[in-house]
C-alpha positions in Angstrom: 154.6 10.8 11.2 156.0 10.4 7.4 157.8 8.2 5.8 160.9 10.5 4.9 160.7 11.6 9.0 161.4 8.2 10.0 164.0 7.7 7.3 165.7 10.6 9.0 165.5 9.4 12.4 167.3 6.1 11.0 170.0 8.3 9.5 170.7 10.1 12.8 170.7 7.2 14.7 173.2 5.3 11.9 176.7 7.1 11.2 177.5 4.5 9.4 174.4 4.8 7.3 173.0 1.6 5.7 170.4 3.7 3.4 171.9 3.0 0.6 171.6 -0.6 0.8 167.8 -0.1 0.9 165.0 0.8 -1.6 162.4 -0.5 -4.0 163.6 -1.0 -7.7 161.1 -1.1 -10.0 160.5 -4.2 -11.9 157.6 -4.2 -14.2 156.3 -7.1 -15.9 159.0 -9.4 -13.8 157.2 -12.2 -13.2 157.7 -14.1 -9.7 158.7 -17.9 -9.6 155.2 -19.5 -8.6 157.5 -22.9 -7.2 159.5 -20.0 -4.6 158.4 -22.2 -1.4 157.2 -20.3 2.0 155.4 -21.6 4.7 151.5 -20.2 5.8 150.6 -18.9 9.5 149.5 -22.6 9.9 152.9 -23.9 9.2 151.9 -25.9 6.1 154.4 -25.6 2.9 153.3 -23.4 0.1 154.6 -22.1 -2.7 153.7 -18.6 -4.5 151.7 -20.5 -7.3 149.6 -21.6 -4.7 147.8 -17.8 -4.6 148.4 -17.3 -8.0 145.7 -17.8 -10.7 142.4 -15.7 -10.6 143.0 -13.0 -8.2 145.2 -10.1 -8.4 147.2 -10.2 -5.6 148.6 -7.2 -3.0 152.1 -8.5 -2.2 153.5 -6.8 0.8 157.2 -7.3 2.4 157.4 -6.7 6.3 159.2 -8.4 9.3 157.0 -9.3 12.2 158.4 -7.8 14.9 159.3 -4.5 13.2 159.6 -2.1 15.8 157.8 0.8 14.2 157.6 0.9 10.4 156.3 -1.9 9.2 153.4 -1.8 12.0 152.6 1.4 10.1 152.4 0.0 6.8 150.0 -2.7 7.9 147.7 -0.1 9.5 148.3 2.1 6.1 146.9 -0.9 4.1 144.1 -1.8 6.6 143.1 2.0 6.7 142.8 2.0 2.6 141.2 -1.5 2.5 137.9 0.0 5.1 137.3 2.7 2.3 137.7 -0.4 -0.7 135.0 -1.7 -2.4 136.7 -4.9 -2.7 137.2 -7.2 -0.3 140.2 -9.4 -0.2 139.2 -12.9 -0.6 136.8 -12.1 -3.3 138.0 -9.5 -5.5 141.8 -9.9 -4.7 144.4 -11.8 -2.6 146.8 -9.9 -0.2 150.2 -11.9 0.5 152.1 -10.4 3.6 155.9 -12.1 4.0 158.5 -11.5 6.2 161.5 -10.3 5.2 163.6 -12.5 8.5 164.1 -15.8 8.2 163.8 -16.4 12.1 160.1 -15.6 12.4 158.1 -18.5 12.9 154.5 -19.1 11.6 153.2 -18.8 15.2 153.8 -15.1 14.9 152.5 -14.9 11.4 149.1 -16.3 12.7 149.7 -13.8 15.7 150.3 -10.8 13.1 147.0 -12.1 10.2 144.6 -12.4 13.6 145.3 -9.4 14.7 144.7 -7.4 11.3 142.0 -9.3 9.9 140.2 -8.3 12.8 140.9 -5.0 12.3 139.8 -5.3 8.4 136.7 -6.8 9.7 135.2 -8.5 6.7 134.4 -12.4 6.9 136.4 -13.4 3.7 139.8 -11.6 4.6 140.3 -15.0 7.0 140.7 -16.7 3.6 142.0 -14.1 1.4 145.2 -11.9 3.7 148.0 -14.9 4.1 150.7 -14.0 6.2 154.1 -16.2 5.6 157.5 -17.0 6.4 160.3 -18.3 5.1 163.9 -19.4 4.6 166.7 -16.5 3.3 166.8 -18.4 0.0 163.1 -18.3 -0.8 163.2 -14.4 0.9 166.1 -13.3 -1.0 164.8 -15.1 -4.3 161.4 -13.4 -3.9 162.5 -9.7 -3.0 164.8 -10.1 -5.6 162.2 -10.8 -8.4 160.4 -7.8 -7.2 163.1 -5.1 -6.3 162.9 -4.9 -2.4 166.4 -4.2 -1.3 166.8 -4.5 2.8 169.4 -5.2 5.1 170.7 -6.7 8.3 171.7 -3.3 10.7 174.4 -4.7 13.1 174.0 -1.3 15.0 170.4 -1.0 15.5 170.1 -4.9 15.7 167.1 -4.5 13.5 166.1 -5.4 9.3 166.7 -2.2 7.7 163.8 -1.6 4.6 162.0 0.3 3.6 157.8 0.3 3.0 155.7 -0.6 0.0 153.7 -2.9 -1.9 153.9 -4.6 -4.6 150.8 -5.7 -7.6 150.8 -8.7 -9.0 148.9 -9.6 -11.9 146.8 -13.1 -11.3 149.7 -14.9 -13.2 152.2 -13.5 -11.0 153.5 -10.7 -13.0 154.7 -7.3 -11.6 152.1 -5.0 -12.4 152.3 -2.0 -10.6 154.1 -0.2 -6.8 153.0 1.8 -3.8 155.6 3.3 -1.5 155.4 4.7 1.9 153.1 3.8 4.9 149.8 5.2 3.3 148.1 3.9 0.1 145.2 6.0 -1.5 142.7 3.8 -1.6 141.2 5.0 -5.5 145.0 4.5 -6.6 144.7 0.9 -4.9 141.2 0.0 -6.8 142.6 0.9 -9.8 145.4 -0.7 -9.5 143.8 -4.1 -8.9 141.5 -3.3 -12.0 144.1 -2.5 -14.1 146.4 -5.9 -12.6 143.3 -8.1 -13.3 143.0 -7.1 -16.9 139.4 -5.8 -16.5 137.9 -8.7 -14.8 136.8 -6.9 -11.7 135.7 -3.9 -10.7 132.0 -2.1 -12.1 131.4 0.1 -15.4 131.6 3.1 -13.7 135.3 2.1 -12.3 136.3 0.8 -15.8 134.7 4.6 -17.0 136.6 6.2 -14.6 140.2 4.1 -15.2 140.0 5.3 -18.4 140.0 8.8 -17.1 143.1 8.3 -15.2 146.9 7.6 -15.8 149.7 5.6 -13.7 152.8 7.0 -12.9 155.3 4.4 -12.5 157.7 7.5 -10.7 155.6 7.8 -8.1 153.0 4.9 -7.9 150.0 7.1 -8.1 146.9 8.0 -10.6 146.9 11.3 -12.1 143.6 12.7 -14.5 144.0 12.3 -18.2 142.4 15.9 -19.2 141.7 14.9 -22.6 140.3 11.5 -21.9 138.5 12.9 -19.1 136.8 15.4 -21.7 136.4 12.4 -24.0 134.8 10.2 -21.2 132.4 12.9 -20.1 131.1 13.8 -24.2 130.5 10.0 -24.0 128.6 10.0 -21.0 126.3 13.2 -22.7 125.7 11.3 -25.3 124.5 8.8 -23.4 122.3 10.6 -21.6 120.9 12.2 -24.2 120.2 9.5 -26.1 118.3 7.4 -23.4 116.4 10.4 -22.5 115.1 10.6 -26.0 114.3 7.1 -25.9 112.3 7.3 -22.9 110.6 10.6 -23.8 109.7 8.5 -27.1 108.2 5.5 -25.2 105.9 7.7 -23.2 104.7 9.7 -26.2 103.7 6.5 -27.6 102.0 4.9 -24.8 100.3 8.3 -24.1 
């Protein structure tokens, strides 16, 4: 089931469509207000700075009882993160809020339980927060990123739409996803790129260089040229430490 399906389905069942009060506007290098206050699935008072810092950070708007879409988004991102190399808590933070001021932190503990068992990896209790808040600090935050939603009196329900947001580690916007599926590569890099380097191995920092974001449709797409250039590098390379070695054993020989 895709994204632009259930988009449909909302526009049938809405004559008086609210779709154009919803979308993601792209705001790169905005930087979000680290004070913004929210509170944790414990119930203790944090603010954004509080995850800001050293990490890149996944930033991901949902409401908790979303009937269908956002479920699928948080399944998305769960699928992507099992294929990652990284693991949030070490490599990277993921911040999941809601989007209704009603929900309570019970059901954001409810919600991080339940996928960080499905992630499955010991530091994502640590390293996935899931957090509410009041419609000031909601509005202020999905504001400073672009995420436009809305109250549907028909359906009784948020209306949004689904994506997720990178954050550099000092909190600015650094790059989008949209939709309920995230390639996982697109994701690594992304998280490379937002930490300025300091994660990720050679061979990813090789291969980033190989590869180009599109801001128009929050994916990677291969740089020919640099791809050529990366490869006659990599000969090179090759060739030179085979030479080397050959060298060694004539000499020891």
């Amino acid at each position: 089931m895709t994204l632009k399906f259930l988009l449909s389905l909302f526009l049938l069942q809405n004559p008086d469509s609210v779709l154009t009060a919803i979308g993601i506007d792209q705001k790169l290098d905005a930087i979000v207000d680290p004070t913004t206050s929210f509170r944790d699935e414990t119930g203790e008072s944090v603010t954004l700075g509080s995850y800001l810092g050293n990490k890149p950070i996944v930033l991901m708007p949902v409401y908790y009882e979303c009937p269908m879409l956002c479920s699928m988004a948080l399944n998305g991102l769960v699928k992507a993160l099992h294929v990652m190399p990284f693991t949030a808590g070490k490599e990277f933070q993921i911040v999941t809020f809601s989007i209704d001021p009603k929900e309570t932190p019970e059901l954001a503990l409810e919600k991080k339980r339940h996928y960080v068992r499905d992630y499955g990896r010991a530091e994502a209790d640590k390293g996935w927060h899931f957090l509410t808040g009041t419609p000031e600090s909601i509005r202020k935050l999905t504001g400073e990123i672009g995420f436009r939603y809305i109250y549907d009196n028909y359906t009784k329900q948020w209306a949004h739409t689904s994506g997720l947001v990178i954050l550099t580690p000092d909190g600015r916007v650094s790059q989008y996803f949209y939709g309920i599926e995230y390639d996982p590569r697109a994701l690594r890099y992304s998280l490379i790129a937002a930490s300025n380097g300091k994660i990720g191995s050679l061979v990813d920092h090789v291969l980033m260089y190989c590869f180009q974001y599109d801001a128009t449709t929050g994916k990677y797409s291969i740089v020919i040229m640099r791809a050529i250039r990366a490869a006659g590098v990599t000969t090179i390379l090759a060739l030179v430490s085979f030479m080397v070695i050959g060298s060694r054993k004539k000499r020891f020989s």
